[in-house]
One Martini backbone bead per residue (centre of mass of N, CA, C, O) as a GRO file, in nm:
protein
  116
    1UNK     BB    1  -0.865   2.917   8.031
    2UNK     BB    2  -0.995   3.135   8.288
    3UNK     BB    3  -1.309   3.142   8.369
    4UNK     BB    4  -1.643   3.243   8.279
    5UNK     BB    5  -1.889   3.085   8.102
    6UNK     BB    6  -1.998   3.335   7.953
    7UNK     BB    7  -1.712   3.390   7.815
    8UNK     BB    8  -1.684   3.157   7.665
    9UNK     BB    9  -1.998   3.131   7.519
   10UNK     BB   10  -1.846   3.427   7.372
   11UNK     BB   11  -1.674   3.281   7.167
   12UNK     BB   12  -1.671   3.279   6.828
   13UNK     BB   13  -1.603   2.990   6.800
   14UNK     BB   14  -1.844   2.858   7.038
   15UNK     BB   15  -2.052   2.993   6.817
   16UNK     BB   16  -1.972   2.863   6.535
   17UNK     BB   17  -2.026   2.575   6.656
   18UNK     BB   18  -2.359   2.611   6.722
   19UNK     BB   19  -2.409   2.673   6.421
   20UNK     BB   20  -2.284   2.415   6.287
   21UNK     BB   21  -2.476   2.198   6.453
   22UNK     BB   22  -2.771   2.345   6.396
   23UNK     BB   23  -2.757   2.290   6.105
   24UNK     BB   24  -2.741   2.000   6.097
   25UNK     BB   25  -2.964   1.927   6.264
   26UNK     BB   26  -3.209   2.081   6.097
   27UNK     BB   27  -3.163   1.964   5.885
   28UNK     BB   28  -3.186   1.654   5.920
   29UNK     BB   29  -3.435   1.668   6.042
   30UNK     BB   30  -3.633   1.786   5.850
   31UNK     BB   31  -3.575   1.521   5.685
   32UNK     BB   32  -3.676   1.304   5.837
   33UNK     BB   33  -3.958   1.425   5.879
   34UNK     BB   34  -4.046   1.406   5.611
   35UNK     BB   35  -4.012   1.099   5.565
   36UNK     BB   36  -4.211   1.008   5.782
   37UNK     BB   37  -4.444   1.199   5.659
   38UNK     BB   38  -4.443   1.023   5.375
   39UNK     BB   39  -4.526   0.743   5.533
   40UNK     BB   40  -4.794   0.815   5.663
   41UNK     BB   41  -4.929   0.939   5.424
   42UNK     BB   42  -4.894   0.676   5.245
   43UNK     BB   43  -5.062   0.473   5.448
   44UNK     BB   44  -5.366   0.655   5.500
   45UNK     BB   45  -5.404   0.725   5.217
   46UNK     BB   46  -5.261   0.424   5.048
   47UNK     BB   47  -5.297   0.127   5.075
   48UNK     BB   48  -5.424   0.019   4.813
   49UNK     BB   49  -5.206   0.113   4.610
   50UNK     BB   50  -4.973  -0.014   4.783
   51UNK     BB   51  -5.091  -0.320   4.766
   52UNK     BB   52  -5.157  -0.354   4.450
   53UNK     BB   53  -4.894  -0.252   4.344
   54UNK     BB   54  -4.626  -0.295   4.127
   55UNK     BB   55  -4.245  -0.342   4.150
   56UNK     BB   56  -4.064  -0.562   4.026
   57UNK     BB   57  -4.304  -0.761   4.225
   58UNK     BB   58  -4.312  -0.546   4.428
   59UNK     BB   59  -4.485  -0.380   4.670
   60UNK     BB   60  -4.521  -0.046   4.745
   61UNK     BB   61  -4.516  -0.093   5.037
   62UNK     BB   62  -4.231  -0.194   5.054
   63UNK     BB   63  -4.060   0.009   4.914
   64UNK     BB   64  -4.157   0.211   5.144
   65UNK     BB   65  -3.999   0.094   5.400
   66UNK     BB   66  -3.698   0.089   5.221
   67UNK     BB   67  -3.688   0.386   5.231
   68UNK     BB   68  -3.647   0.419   5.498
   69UNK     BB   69  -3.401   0.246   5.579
   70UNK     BB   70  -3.208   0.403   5.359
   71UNK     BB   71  -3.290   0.701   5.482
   72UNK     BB   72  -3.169   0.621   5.770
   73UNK     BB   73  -2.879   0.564   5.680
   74UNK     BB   74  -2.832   0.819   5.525
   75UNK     BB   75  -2.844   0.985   5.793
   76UNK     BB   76  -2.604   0.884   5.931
   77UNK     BB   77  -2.373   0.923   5.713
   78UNK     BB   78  -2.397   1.215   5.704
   79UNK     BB   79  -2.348   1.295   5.980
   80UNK     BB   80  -2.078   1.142   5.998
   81UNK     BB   81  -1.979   1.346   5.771
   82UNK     BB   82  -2.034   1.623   5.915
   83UNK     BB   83  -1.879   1.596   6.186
   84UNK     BB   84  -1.615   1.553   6.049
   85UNK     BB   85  -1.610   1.818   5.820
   86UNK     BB   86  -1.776   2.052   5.973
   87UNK     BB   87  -1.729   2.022   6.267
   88UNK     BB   88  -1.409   1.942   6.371
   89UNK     BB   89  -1.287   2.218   6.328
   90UNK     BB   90  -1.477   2.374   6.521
   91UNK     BB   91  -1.366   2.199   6.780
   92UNK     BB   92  -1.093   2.274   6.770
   93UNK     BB   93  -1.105   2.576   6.756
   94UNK     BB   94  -1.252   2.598   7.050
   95UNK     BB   95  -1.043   2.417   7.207
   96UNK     BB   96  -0.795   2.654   7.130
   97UNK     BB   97  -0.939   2.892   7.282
   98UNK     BB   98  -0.974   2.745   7.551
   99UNK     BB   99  -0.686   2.570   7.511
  100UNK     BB  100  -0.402   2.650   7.464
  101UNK     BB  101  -0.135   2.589   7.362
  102UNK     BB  102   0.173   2.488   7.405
  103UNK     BB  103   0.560   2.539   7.475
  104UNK     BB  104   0.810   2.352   7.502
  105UNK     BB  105   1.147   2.447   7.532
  106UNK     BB  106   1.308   2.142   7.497
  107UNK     BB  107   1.154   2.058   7.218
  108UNK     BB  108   0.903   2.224   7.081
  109UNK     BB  109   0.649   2.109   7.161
  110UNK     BB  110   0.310   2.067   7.227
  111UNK     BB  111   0.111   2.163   7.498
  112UNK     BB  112  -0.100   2.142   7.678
  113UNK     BB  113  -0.230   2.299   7.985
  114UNK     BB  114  -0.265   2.247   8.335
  115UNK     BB  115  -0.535   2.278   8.550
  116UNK     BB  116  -0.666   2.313   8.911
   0.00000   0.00000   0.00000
């Protein structure tokens, strides 16, 4: 497809794309920023309590450290299990709408077309 840009990016296919990284973007972020304010304002607000308690023998402290940790690990996995499954379809789509395929009249395969 040629066109002019603002046609582009008025295509279904590529708001729907748009929709799509917004919402993972934004739950992720969200939750991101939750997770580090809950980090800091238990280290602010009682680190008396962080450093003096423990649970099966390690600091609270610790273990608020290694939930950042393990927090930020599943904040990874989650984004490329969403990027795989929920954003990749719709790149797909996006696409296709973009540069449909043709067919090549002598095999029957698809094949982008090219244009300069």
């Amino acid at each position: 497809m040629s066109g002019r840009w603002i046609d582009i990016l008025g295509l279904p296919e590529l708001i729907e794309l748009r929709r799509r990284r917004r919402v993972v973007t934004a739950s992720l972020g969200g939750i991101a920023a939750a997770l580090f304010t809950t980090f800091l304002v238990g280290f602010a607000a009682f680190p008396q309590q962080l450093g003096d308690h423990d649970l099966l023998g390690v600091p609270l402290s610790l273990w608020m450290v290694f939930s950042q940790f393990v927090g930020t690990w599943v904040l990874v996995y989650s984004y490329f299990r969403a990027s795989r499954v929920y954003i990749a379809p719709a790149v797909d789509a996006a696409l296709a709408a973009i540069d449909p395929p043709t067919a090549t009249p002598s095999t029957g395969s698809t094949a982008r077309k090219v244009t300069s």
